[in-house]
ROMI-422608 format. One record per atom (N, C-alpha, C, O): residue number from 1; chain; atom name; x, y, z. Coordinates in nm, 3 decimals, decimal comma, always signed. Layout:
<nodes>
  resi  chain  name       px       py       pz
   NUM      A    CA        X        Y        Z
...
</nodes>
This chain:
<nodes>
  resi  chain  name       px       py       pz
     1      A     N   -7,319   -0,078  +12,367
     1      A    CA   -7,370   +0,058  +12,362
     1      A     C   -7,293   +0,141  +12,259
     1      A     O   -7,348   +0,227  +12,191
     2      A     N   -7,158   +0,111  +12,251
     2      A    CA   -7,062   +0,169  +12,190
     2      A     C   -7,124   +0,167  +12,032
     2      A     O   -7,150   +0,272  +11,973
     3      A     N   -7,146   +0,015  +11,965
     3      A    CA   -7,165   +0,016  +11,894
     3      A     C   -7,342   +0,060  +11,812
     3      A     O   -7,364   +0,057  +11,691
     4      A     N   -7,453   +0,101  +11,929
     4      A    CA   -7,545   +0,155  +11,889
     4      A     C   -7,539   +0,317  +11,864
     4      A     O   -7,628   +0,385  +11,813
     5      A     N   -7,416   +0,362  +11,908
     5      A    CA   -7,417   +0,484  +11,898
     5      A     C   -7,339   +0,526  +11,776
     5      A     O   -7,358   +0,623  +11,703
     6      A     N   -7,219   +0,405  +11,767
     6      A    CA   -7,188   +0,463  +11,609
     6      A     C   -7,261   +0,444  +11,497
     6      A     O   -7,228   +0,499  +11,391
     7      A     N   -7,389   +0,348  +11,510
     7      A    CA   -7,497   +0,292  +11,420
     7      A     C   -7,602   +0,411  +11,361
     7      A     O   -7,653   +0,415  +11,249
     8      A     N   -7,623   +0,532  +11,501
     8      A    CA   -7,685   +0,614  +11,489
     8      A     C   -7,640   +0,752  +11,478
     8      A     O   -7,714   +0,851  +11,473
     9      A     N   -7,504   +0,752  +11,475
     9      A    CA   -7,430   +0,851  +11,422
     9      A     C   -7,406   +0,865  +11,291
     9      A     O   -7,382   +0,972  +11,237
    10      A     N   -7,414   +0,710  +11,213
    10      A    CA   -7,369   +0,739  +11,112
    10      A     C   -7,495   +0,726  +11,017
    10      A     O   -7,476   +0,738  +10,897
    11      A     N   -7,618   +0,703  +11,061
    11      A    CA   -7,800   +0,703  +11,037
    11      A     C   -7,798   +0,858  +11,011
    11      A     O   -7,829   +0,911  +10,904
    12      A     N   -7,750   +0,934  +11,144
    12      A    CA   -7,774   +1,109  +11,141
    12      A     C   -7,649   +1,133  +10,972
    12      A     O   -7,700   +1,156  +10,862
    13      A     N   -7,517   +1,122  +10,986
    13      A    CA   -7,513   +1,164  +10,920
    13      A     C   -7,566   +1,135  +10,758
    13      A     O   -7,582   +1,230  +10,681
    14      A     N   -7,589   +1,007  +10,722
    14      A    CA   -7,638   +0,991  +10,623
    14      A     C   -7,767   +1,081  +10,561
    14      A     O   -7,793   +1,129  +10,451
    15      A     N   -7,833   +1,076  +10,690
    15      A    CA   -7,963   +1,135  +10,662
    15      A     C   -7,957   +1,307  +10,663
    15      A     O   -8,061   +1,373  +10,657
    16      A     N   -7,847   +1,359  +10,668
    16      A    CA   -7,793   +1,546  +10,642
    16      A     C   -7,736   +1,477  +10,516
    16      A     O   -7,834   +1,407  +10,488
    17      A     N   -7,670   +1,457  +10,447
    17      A    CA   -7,634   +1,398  +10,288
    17      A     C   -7,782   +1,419  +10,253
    17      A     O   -7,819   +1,525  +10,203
    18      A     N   -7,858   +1,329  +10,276
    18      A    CA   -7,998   +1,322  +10,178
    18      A     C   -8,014   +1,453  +10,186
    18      A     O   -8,033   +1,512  +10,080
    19      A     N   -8,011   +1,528  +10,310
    19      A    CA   -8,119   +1,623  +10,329
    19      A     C   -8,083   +1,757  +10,228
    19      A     O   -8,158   +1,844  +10,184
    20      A     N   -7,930   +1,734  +10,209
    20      A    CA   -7,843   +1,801  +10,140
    20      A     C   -7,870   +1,863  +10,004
    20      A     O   -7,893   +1,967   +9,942
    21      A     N   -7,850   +1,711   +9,997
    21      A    CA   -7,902   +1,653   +9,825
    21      A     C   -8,013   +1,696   +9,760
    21      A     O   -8,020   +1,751   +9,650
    22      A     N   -8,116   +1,663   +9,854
    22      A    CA   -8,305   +1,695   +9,797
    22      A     C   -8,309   +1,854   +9,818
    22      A     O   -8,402   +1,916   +9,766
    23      A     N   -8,225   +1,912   +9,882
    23      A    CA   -8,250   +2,077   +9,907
    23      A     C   -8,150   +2,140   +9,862
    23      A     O   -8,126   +2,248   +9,916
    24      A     N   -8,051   +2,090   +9,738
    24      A    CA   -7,987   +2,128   +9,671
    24      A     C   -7,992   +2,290   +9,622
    24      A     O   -7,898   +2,363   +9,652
    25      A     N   -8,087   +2,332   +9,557
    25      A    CA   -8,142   +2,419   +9,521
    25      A     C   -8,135   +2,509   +9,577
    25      A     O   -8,072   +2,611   +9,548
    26      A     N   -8,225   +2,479   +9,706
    26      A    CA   -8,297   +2,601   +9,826
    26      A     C   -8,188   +2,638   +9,899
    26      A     O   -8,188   +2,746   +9,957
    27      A     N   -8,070   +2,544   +9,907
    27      A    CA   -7,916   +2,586  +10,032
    27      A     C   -7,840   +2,659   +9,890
    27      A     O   -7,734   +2,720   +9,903
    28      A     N   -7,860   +2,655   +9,850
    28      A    CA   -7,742   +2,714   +9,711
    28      A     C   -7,780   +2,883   +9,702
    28      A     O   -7,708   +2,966   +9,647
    29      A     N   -7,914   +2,913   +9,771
    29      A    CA   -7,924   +3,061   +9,766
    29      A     C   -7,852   +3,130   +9,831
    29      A     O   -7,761   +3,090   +9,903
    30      A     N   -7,898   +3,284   +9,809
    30      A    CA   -7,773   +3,311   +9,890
    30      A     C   -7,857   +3,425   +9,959
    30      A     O   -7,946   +3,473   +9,889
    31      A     N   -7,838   +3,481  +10,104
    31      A    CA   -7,892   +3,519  +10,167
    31      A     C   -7,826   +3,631  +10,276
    31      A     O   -7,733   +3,611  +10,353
    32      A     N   -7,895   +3,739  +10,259
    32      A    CA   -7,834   +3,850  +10,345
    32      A     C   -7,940   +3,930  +10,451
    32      A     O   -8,052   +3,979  +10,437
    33      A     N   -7,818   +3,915  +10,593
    33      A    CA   -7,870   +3,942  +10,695
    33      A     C   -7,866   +4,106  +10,725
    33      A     O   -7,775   +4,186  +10,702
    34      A     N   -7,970   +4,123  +10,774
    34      A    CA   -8,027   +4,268  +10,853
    34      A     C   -8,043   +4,322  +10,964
    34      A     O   -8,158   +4,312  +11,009
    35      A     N   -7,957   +4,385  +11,038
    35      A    CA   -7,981   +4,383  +11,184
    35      A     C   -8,063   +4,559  +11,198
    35      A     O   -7,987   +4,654  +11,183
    36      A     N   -8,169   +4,579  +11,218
    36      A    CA   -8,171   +4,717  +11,225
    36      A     C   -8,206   +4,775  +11,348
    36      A     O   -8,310   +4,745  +11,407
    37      A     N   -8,141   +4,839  +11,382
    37      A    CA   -8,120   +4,921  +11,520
    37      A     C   -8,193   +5,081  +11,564
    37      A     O   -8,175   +5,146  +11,668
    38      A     N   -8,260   +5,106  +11,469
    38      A    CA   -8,361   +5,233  +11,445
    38      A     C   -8,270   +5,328  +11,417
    38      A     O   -8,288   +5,391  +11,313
    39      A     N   -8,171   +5,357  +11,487
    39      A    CA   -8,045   +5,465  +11,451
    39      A     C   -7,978   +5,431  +11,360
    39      A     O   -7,978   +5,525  +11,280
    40      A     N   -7,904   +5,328  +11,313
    40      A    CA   -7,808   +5,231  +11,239
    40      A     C   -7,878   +5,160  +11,155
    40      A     O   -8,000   +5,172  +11,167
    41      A     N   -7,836   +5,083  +11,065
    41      A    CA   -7,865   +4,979  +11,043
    41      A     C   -7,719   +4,910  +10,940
    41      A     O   -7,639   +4,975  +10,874
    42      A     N   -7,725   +4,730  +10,962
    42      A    CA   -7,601   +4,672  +10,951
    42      A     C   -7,718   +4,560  +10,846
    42      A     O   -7,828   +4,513  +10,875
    43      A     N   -7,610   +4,546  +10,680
    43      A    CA   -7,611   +4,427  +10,632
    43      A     C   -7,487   +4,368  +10,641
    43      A     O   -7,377   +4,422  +10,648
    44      A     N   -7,526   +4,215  +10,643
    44      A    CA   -7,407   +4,189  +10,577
    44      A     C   -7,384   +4,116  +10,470
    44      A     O   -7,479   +4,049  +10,431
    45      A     N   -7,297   +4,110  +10,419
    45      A    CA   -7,270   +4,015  +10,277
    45      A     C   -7,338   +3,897  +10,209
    45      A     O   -7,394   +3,803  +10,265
    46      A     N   -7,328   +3,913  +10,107
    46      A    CA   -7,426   +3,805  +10,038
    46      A     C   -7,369   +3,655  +10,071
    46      A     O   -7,249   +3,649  +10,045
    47      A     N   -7,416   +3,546  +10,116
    47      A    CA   -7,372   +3,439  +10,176
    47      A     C   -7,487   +3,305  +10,127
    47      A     O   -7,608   +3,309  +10,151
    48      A     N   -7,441   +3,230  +10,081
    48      A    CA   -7,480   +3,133  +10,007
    48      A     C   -7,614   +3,083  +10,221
    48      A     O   -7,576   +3,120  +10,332
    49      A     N   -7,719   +3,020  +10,201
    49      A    CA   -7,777   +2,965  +10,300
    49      A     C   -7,692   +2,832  +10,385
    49      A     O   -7,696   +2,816  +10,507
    50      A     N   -7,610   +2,737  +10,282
    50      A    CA   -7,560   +2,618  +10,337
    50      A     C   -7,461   +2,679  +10,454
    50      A     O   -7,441   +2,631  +10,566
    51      A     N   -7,398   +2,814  +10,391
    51      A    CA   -7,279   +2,859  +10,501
    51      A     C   -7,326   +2,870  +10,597
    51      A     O   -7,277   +2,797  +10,683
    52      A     N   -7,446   +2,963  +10,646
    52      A    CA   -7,533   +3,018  +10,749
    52      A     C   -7,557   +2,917  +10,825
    52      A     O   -7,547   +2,920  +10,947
    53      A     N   -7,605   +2,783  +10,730
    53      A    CA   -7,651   +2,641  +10,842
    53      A     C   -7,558   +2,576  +10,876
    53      A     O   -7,573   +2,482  +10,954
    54      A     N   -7,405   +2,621  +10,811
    54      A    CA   -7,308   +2,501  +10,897
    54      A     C   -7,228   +2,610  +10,996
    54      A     O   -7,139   +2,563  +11,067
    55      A     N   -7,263   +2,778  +11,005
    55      A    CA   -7,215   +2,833  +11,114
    55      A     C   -7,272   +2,815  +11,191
    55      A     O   -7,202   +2,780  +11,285
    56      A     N   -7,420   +2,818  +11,226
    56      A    CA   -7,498   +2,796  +11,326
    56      A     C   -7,497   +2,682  +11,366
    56      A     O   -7,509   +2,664  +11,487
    57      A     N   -7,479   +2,550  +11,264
    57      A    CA   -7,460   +2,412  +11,367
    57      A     C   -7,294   +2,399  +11,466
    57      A     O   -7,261   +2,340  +11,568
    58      A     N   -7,255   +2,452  +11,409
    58      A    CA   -7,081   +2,470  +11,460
    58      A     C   -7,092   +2,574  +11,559
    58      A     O   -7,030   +2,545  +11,661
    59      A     N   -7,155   +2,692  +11,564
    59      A    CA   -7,163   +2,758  +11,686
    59      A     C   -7,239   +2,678  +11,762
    59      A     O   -7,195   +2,702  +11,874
    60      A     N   -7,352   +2,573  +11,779
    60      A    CA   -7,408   +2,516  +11,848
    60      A     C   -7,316   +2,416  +11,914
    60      A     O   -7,319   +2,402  +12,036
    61      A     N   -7,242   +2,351  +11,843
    61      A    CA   -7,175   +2,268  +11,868
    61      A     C   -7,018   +2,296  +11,992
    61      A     O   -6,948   +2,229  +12,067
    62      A     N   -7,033   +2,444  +11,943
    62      A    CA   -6,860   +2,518  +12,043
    62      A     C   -6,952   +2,492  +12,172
    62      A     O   -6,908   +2,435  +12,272
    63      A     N   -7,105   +2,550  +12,159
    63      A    CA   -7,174   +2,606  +12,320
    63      A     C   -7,177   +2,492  +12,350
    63      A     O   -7,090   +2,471  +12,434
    64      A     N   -7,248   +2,376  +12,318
    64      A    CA   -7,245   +2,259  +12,387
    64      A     C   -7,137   +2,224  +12,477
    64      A     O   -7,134   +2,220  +12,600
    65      A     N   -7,008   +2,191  +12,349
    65      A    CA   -6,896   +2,161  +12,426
    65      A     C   -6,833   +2,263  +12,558
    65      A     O   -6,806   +2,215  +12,668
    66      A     N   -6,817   +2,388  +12,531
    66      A    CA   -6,805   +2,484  +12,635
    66      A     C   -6,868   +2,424  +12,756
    66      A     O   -6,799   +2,380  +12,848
    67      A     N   -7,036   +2,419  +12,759
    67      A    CA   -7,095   +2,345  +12,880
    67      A     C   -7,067   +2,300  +12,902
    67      A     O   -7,046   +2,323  +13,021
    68      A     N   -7,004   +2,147  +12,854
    68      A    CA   -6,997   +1,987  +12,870
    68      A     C   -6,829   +2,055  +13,014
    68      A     O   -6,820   +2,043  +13,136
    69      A     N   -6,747   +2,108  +12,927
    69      A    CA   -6,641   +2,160  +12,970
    69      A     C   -6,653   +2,264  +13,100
    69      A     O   -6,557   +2,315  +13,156
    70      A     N   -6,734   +2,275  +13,120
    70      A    CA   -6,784   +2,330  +13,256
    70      A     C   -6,834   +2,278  +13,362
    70      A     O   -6,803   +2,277  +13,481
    71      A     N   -6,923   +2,231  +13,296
    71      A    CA   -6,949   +2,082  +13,385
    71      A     C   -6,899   +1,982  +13,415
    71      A     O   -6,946   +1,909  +13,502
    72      A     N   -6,778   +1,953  +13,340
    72      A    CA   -6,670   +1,838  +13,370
    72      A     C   -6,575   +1,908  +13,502
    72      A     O   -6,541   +1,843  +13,601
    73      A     N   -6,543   +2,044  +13,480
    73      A    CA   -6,495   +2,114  +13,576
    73      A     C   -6,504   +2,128  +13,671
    73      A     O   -6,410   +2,148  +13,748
    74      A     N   -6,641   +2,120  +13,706
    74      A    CA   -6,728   +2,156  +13,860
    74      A     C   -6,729   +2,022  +13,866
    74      A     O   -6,651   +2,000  +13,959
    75      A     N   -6,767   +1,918  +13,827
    75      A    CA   -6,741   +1,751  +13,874
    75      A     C   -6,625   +1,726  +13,936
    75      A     O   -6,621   +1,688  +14,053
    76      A     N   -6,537   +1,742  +13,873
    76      A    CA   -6,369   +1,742  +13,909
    76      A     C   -6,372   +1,812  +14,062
    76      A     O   -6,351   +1,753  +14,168
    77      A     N   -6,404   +1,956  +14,043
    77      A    CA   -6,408   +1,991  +14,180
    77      A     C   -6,472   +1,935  +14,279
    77      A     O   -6,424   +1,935  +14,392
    78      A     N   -6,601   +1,874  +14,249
    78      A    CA   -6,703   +1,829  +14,385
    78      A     C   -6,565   +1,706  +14,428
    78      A     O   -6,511   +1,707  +14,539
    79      A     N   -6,521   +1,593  +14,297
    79      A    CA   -6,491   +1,482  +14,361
    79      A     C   -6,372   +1,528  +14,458
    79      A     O   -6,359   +1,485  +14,573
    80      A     N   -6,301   +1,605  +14,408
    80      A    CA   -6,139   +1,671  +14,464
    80      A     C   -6,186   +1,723  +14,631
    80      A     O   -6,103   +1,703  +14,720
    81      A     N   -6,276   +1,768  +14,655
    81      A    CA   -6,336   +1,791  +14,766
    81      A     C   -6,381   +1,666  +14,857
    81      A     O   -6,334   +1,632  +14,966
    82      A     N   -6,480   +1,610  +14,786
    82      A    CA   -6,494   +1,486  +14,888
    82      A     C   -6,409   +1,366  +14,882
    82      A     O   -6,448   +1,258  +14,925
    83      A     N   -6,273   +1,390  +14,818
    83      A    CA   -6,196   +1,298  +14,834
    83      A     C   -6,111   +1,336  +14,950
    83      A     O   -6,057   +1,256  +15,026
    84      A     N   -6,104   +1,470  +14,957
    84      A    CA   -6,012   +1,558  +15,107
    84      A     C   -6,092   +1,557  +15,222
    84      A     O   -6,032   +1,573  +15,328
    85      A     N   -6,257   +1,537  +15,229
    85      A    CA   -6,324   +1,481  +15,300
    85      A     C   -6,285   +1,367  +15,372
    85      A     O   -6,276   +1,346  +15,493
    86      A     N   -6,261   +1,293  +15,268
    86      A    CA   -6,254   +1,082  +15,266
    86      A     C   -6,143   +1,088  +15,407
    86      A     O   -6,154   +1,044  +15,521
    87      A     N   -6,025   +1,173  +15,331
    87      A    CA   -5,897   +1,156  +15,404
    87      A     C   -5,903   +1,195  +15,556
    87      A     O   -5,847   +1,128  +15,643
    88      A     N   -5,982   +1,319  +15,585
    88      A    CA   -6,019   +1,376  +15,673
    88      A     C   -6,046   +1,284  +15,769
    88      A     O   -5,970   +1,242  +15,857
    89      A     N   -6,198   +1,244  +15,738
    89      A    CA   -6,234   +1,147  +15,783
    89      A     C   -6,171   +1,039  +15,833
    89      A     O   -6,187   +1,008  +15,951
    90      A     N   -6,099   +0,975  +15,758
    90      A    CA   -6,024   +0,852  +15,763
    90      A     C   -5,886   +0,878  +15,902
    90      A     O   -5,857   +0,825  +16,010
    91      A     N   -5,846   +0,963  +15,837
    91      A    CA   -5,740   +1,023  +15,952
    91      A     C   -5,820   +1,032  +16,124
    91      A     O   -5,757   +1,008  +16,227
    92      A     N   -5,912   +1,056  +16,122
    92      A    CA   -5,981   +1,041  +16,231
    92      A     C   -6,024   +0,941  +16,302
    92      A     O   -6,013   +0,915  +16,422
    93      A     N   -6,089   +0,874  +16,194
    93      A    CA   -6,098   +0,717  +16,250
    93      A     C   -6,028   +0,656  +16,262
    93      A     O   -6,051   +0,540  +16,296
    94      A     N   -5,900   +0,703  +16,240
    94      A    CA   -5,733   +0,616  +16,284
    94      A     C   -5,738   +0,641  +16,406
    94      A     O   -5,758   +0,554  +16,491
    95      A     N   -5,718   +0,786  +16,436
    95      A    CA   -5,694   +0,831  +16,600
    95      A     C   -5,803   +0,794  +16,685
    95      A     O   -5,774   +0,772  +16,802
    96      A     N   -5,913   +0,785  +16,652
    96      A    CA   -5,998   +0,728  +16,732
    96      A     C   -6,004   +0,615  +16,762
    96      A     O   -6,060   +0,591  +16,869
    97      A     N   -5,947   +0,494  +16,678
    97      A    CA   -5,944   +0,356  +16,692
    97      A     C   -5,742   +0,348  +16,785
    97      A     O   -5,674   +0,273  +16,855
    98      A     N   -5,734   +0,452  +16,729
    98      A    CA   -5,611   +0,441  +16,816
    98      A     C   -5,580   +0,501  +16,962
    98      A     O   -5,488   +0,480  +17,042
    99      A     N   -5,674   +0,570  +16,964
    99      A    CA   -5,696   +0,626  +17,156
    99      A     C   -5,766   +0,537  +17,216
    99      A     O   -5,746   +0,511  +17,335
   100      A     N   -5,889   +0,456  +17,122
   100      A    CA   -5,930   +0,312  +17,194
   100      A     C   -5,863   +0,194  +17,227
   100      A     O   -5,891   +0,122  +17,323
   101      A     N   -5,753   +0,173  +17,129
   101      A    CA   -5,695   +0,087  +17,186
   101      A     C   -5,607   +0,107  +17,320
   101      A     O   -5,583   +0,032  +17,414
   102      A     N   -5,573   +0,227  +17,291
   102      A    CA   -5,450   +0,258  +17,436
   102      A     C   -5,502   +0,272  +17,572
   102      A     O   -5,447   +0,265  +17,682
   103      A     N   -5,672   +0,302  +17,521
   103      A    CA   -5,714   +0,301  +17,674
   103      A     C   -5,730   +0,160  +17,748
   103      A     O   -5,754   +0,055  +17,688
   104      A     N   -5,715   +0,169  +17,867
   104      A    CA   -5,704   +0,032  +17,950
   104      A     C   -5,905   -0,003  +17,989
   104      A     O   -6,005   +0,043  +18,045
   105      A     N   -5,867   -0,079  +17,934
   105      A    CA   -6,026   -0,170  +17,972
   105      A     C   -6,039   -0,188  +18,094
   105      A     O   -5,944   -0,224  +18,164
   106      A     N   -6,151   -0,168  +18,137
   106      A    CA   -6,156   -0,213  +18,320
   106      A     C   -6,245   -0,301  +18,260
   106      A     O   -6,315   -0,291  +18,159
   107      A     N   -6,228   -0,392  +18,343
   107      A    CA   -6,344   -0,480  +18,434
   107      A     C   -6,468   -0,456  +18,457
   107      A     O   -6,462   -0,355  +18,528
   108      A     N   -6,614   -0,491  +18,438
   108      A    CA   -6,707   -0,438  +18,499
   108      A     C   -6,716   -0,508  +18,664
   108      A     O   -6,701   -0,626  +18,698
   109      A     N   -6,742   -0,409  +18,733
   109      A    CA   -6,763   -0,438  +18,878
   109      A     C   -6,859   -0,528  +18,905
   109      A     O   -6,960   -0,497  +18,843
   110      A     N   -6,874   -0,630  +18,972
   110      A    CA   -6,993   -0,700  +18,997
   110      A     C   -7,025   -0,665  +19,114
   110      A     O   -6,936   -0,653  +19,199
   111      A     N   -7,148   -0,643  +19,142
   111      A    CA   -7,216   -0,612  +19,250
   111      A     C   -7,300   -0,686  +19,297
   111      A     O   -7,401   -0,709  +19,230
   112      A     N   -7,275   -0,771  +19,475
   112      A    CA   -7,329   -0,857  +19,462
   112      A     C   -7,438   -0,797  +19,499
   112      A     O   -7,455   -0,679  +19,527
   113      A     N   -7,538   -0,917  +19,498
   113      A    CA   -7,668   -0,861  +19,532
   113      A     C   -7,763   -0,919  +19,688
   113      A     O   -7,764   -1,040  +19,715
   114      A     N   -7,814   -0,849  +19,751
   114      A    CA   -7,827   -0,841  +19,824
   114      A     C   -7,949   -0,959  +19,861
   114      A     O   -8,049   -0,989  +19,796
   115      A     N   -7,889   -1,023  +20,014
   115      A    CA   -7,991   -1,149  +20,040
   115      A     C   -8,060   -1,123  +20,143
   115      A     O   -8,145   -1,203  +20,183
</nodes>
């Protein structure tokens, strides 16, 4: 598996090189953003397009990880929980197998039956 994933990691990146390459031109512009607020309004600086597409893949890339990192978090917690469960548990079924043994077994009574 290991090795289909570095096969197709390195497919993706090859294929952003091409994409690079053939749109040479069109990423080399440069492009300025407008936020207008009806009261205000905000430009900002003239910024080549390639910058714009490798902030936005890199901010995509922080949120992902952030998630991933949140969700590894709350995993951690569920297992940390039902591992204090496990023990719980377990501790119980000690004392219970251990009040069974100490109790004294009787005999069942036979009853004879009547002729």
């Amino acid at each position: 598996m290991r090795f289909i994933k570095v096969i197709f990691l390195s497919l993706l990146g090859v294929l952003g090189v091409v994409f690079i390459v053939e749109n040479r031109e069109v990423l080399e512009r440069t492009v300025q953003l407008k936020l207008d607020l009806y009261f205000r309004v905000f430009h900002s600086a003239a910024v080549p397009l390639w910058v714009l597409i490798l902030f936005v893949f890199f901010l995509g890339v922080l949120t992902t990880c952030l998630y991933g990192l949140y969700e590894l978090l709350k995993q951690r917690q569920t297992i940390r929980t039902l591992r204090h469960n496990l023990e719980i548990v377990g501790q119980e079924l000690k004392r219970a197998s251990a009040a069974a043994a100490t109790e004294i077994p009787r005999e069942p009574e036979v009853v004879p039956r009547p002729e």
